[in-house]
C-alpha positions as CSV (number, residue, x, y, z in Angstrom):
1,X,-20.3,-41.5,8.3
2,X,-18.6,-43.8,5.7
3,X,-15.6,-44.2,8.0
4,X,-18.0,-45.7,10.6
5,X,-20.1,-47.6,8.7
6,X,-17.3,-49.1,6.5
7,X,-15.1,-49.8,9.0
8,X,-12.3,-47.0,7.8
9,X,-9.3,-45.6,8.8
10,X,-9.0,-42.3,8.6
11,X,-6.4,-39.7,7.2
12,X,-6.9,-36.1,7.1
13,X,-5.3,-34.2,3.8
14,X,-4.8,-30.7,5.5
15,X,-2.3,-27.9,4.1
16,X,0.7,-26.4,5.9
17,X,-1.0,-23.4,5.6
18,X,-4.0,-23.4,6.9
19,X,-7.3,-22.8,5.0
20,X,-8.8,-19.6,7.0
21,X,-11.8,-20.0,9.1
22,X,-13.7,-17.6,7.9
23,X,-15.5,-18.6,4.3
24,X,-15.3,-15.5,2.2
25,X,-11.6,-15.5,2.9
26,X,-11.1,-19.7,2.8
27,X,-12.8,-19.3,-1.2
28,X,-10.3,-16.3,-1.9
29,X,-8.0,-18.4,-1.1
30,X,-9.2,-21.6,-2.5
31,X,-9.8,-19.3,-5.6
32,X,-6.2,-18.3,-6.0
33,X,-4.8,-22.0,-5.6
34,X,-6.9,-23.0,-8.2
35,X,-5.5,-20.1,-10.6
36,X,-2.5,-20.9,-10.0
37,X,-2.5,-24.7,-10.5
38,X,-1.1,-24.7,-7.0
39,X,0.1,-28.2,-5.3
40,X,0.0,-26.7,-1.3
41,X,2.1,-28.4,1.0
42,X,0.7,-30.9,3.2
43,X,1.2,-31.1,6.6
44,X,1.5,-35.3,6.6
45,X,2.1,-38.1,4.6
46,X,0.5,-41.6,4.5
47,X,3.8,-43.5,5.7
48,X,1.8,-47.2,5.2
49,X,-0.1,-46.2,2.0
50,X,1.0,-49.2,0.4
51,X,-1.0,-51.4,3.0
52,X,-4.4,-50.3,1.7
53,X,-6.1,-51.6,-1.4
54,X,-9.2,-49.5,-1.2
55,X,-9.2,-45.6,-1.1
56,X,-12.0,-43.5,0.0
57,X,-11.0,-40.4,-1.2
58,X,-13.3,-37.2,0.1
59,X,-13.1,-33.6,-0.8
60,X,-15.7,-31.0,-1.2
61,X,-16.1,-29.2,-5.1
62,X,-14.5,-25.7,-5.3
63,X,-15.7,-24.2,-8.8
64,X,-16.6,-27.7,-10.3
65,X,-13.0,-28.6,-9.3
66,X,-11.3,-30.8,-5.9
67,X,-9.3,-28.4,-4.0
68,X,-5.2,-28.2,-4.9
69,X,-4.6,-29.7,-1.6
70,X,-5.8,-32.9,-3.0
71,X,-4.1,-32.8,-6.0
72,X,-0.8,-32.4,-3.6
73,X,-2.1,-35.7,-2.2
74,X,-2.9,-37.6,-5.4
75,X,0.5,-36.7,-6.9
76,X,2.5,-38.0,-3.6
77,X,1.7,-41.2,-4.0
78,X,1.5,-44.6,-6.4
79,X,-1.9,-45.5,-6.5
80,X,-1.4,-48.5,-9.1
81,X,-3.8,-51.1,-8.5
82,X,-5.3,-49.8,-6.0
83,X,-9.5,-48.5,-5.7
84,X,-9.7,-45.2,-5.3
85,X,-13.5,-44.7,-4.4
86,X,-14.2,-40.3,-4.9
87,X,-17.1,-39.2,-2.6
88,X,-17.5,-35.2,-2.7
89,X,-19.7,-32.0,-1.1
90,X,-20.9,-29.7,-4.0
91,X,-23.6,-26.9,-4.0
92,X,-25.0,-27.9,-7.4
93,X,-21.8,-29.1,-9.5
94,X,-21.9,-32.9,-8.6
95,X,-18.6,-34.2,-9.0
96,X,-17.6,-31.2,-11.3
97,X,-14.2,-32.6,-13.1
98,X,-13.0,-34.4,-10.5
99,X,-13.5,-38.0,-11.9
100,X,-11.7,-37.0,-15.2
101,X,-8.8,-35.2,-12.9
102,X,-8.1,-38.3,-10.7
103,X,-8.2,-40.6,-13.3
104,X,-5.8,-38.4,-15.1
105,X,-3.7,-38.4,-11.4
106,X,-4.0,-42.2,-11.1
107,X,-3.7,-43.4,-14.6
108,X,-3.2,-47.1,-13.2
109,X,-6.0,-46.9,-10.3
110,X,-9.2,-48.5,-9.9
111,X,-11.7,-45.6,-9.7
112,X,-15.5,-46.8,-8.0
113,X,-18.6,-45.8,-8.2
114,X,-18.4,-41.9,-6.8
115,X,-20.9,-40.8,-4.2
116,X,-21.8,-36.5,-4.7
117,X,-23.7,-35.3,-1.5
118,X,-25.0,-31.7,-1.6
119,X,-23.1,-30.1,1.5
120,X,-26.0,-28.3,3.0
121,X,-27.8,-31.5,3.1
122,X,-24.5,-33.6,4.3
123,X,-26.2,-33.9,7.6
124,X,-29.3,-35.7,6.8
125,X,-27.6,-38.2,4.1
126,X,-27.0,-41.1,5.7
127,X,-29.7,-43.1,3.9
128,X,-27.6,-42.0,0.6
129,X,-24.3,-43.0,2.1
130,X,-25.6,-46.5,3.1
131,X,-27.1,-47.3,0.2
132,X,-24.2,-46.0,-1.8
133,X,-21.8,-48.2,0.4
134,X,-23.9,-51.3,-0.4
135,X,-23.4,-50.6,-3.6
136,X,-19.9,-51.1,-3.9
């Protein structure tokens, strides 16, 4: 939705090892990354990141916390100067401590206005994401 209706491009932050399908084993191992302080691998890279100004930066909330994967993706890159704009899925932990973890990530960012969707209602909040978008 915020791709389309903002014109994005997209990038998708996924992990050399897969995440598994099934959800009781996907949160095991979700569970253990975060224990770990994992960085997972990622499968690509950004190779223009430094032709974009303006980051939308998505991730659901994992035990009030962004999966590792994305802390892989934060630390791979300069993001000095640039707007890094945090939207997130949660069940009832809002943005948890991601806000505090990417400015911590990005000392020399930009971070906007973040946009917290409840993922079981991700499918009927396109009223929120418009709104929010017309915000910034």
């Amino acid at each position: 939705m915020i791709a389309e209706q903002a014109g994005a491009d997209t990038f998708e932050i996924s992990t050399v090892a897969p995440y598994p399908d099934d959800y009781d084993e996907c949160t095991k191992v979700a569970k253990q990354e975060q224990e770990e302080n994992a960085r997972p691998e990622l499968t690509a890279s950004v190779e223009n990141m430094a032709d974009y100004d303006v980051i939308f930066l998505g991730y659901p909330i994992w035990w009030s916390d962004m999966p590792m994967a994305v802390y892989s993706f934060l630390e791979s890159y300069d993001f000095s100067g640039k707007t890094i704009i945090p939207f997130c899925t949660h069940e009832g932990s809002g943005v948890g401590n991601s806000i505090k973890d990417i400015t911590s990530l990005s000392p020399n960012s930009i971070l906007s206005k973040e946009l917290a969707v409840k993922g079981s209602s991700t499918l009927e909040s396109q009223e929120q994401v418009k709104e929010w978008l017309t915000e910034l």
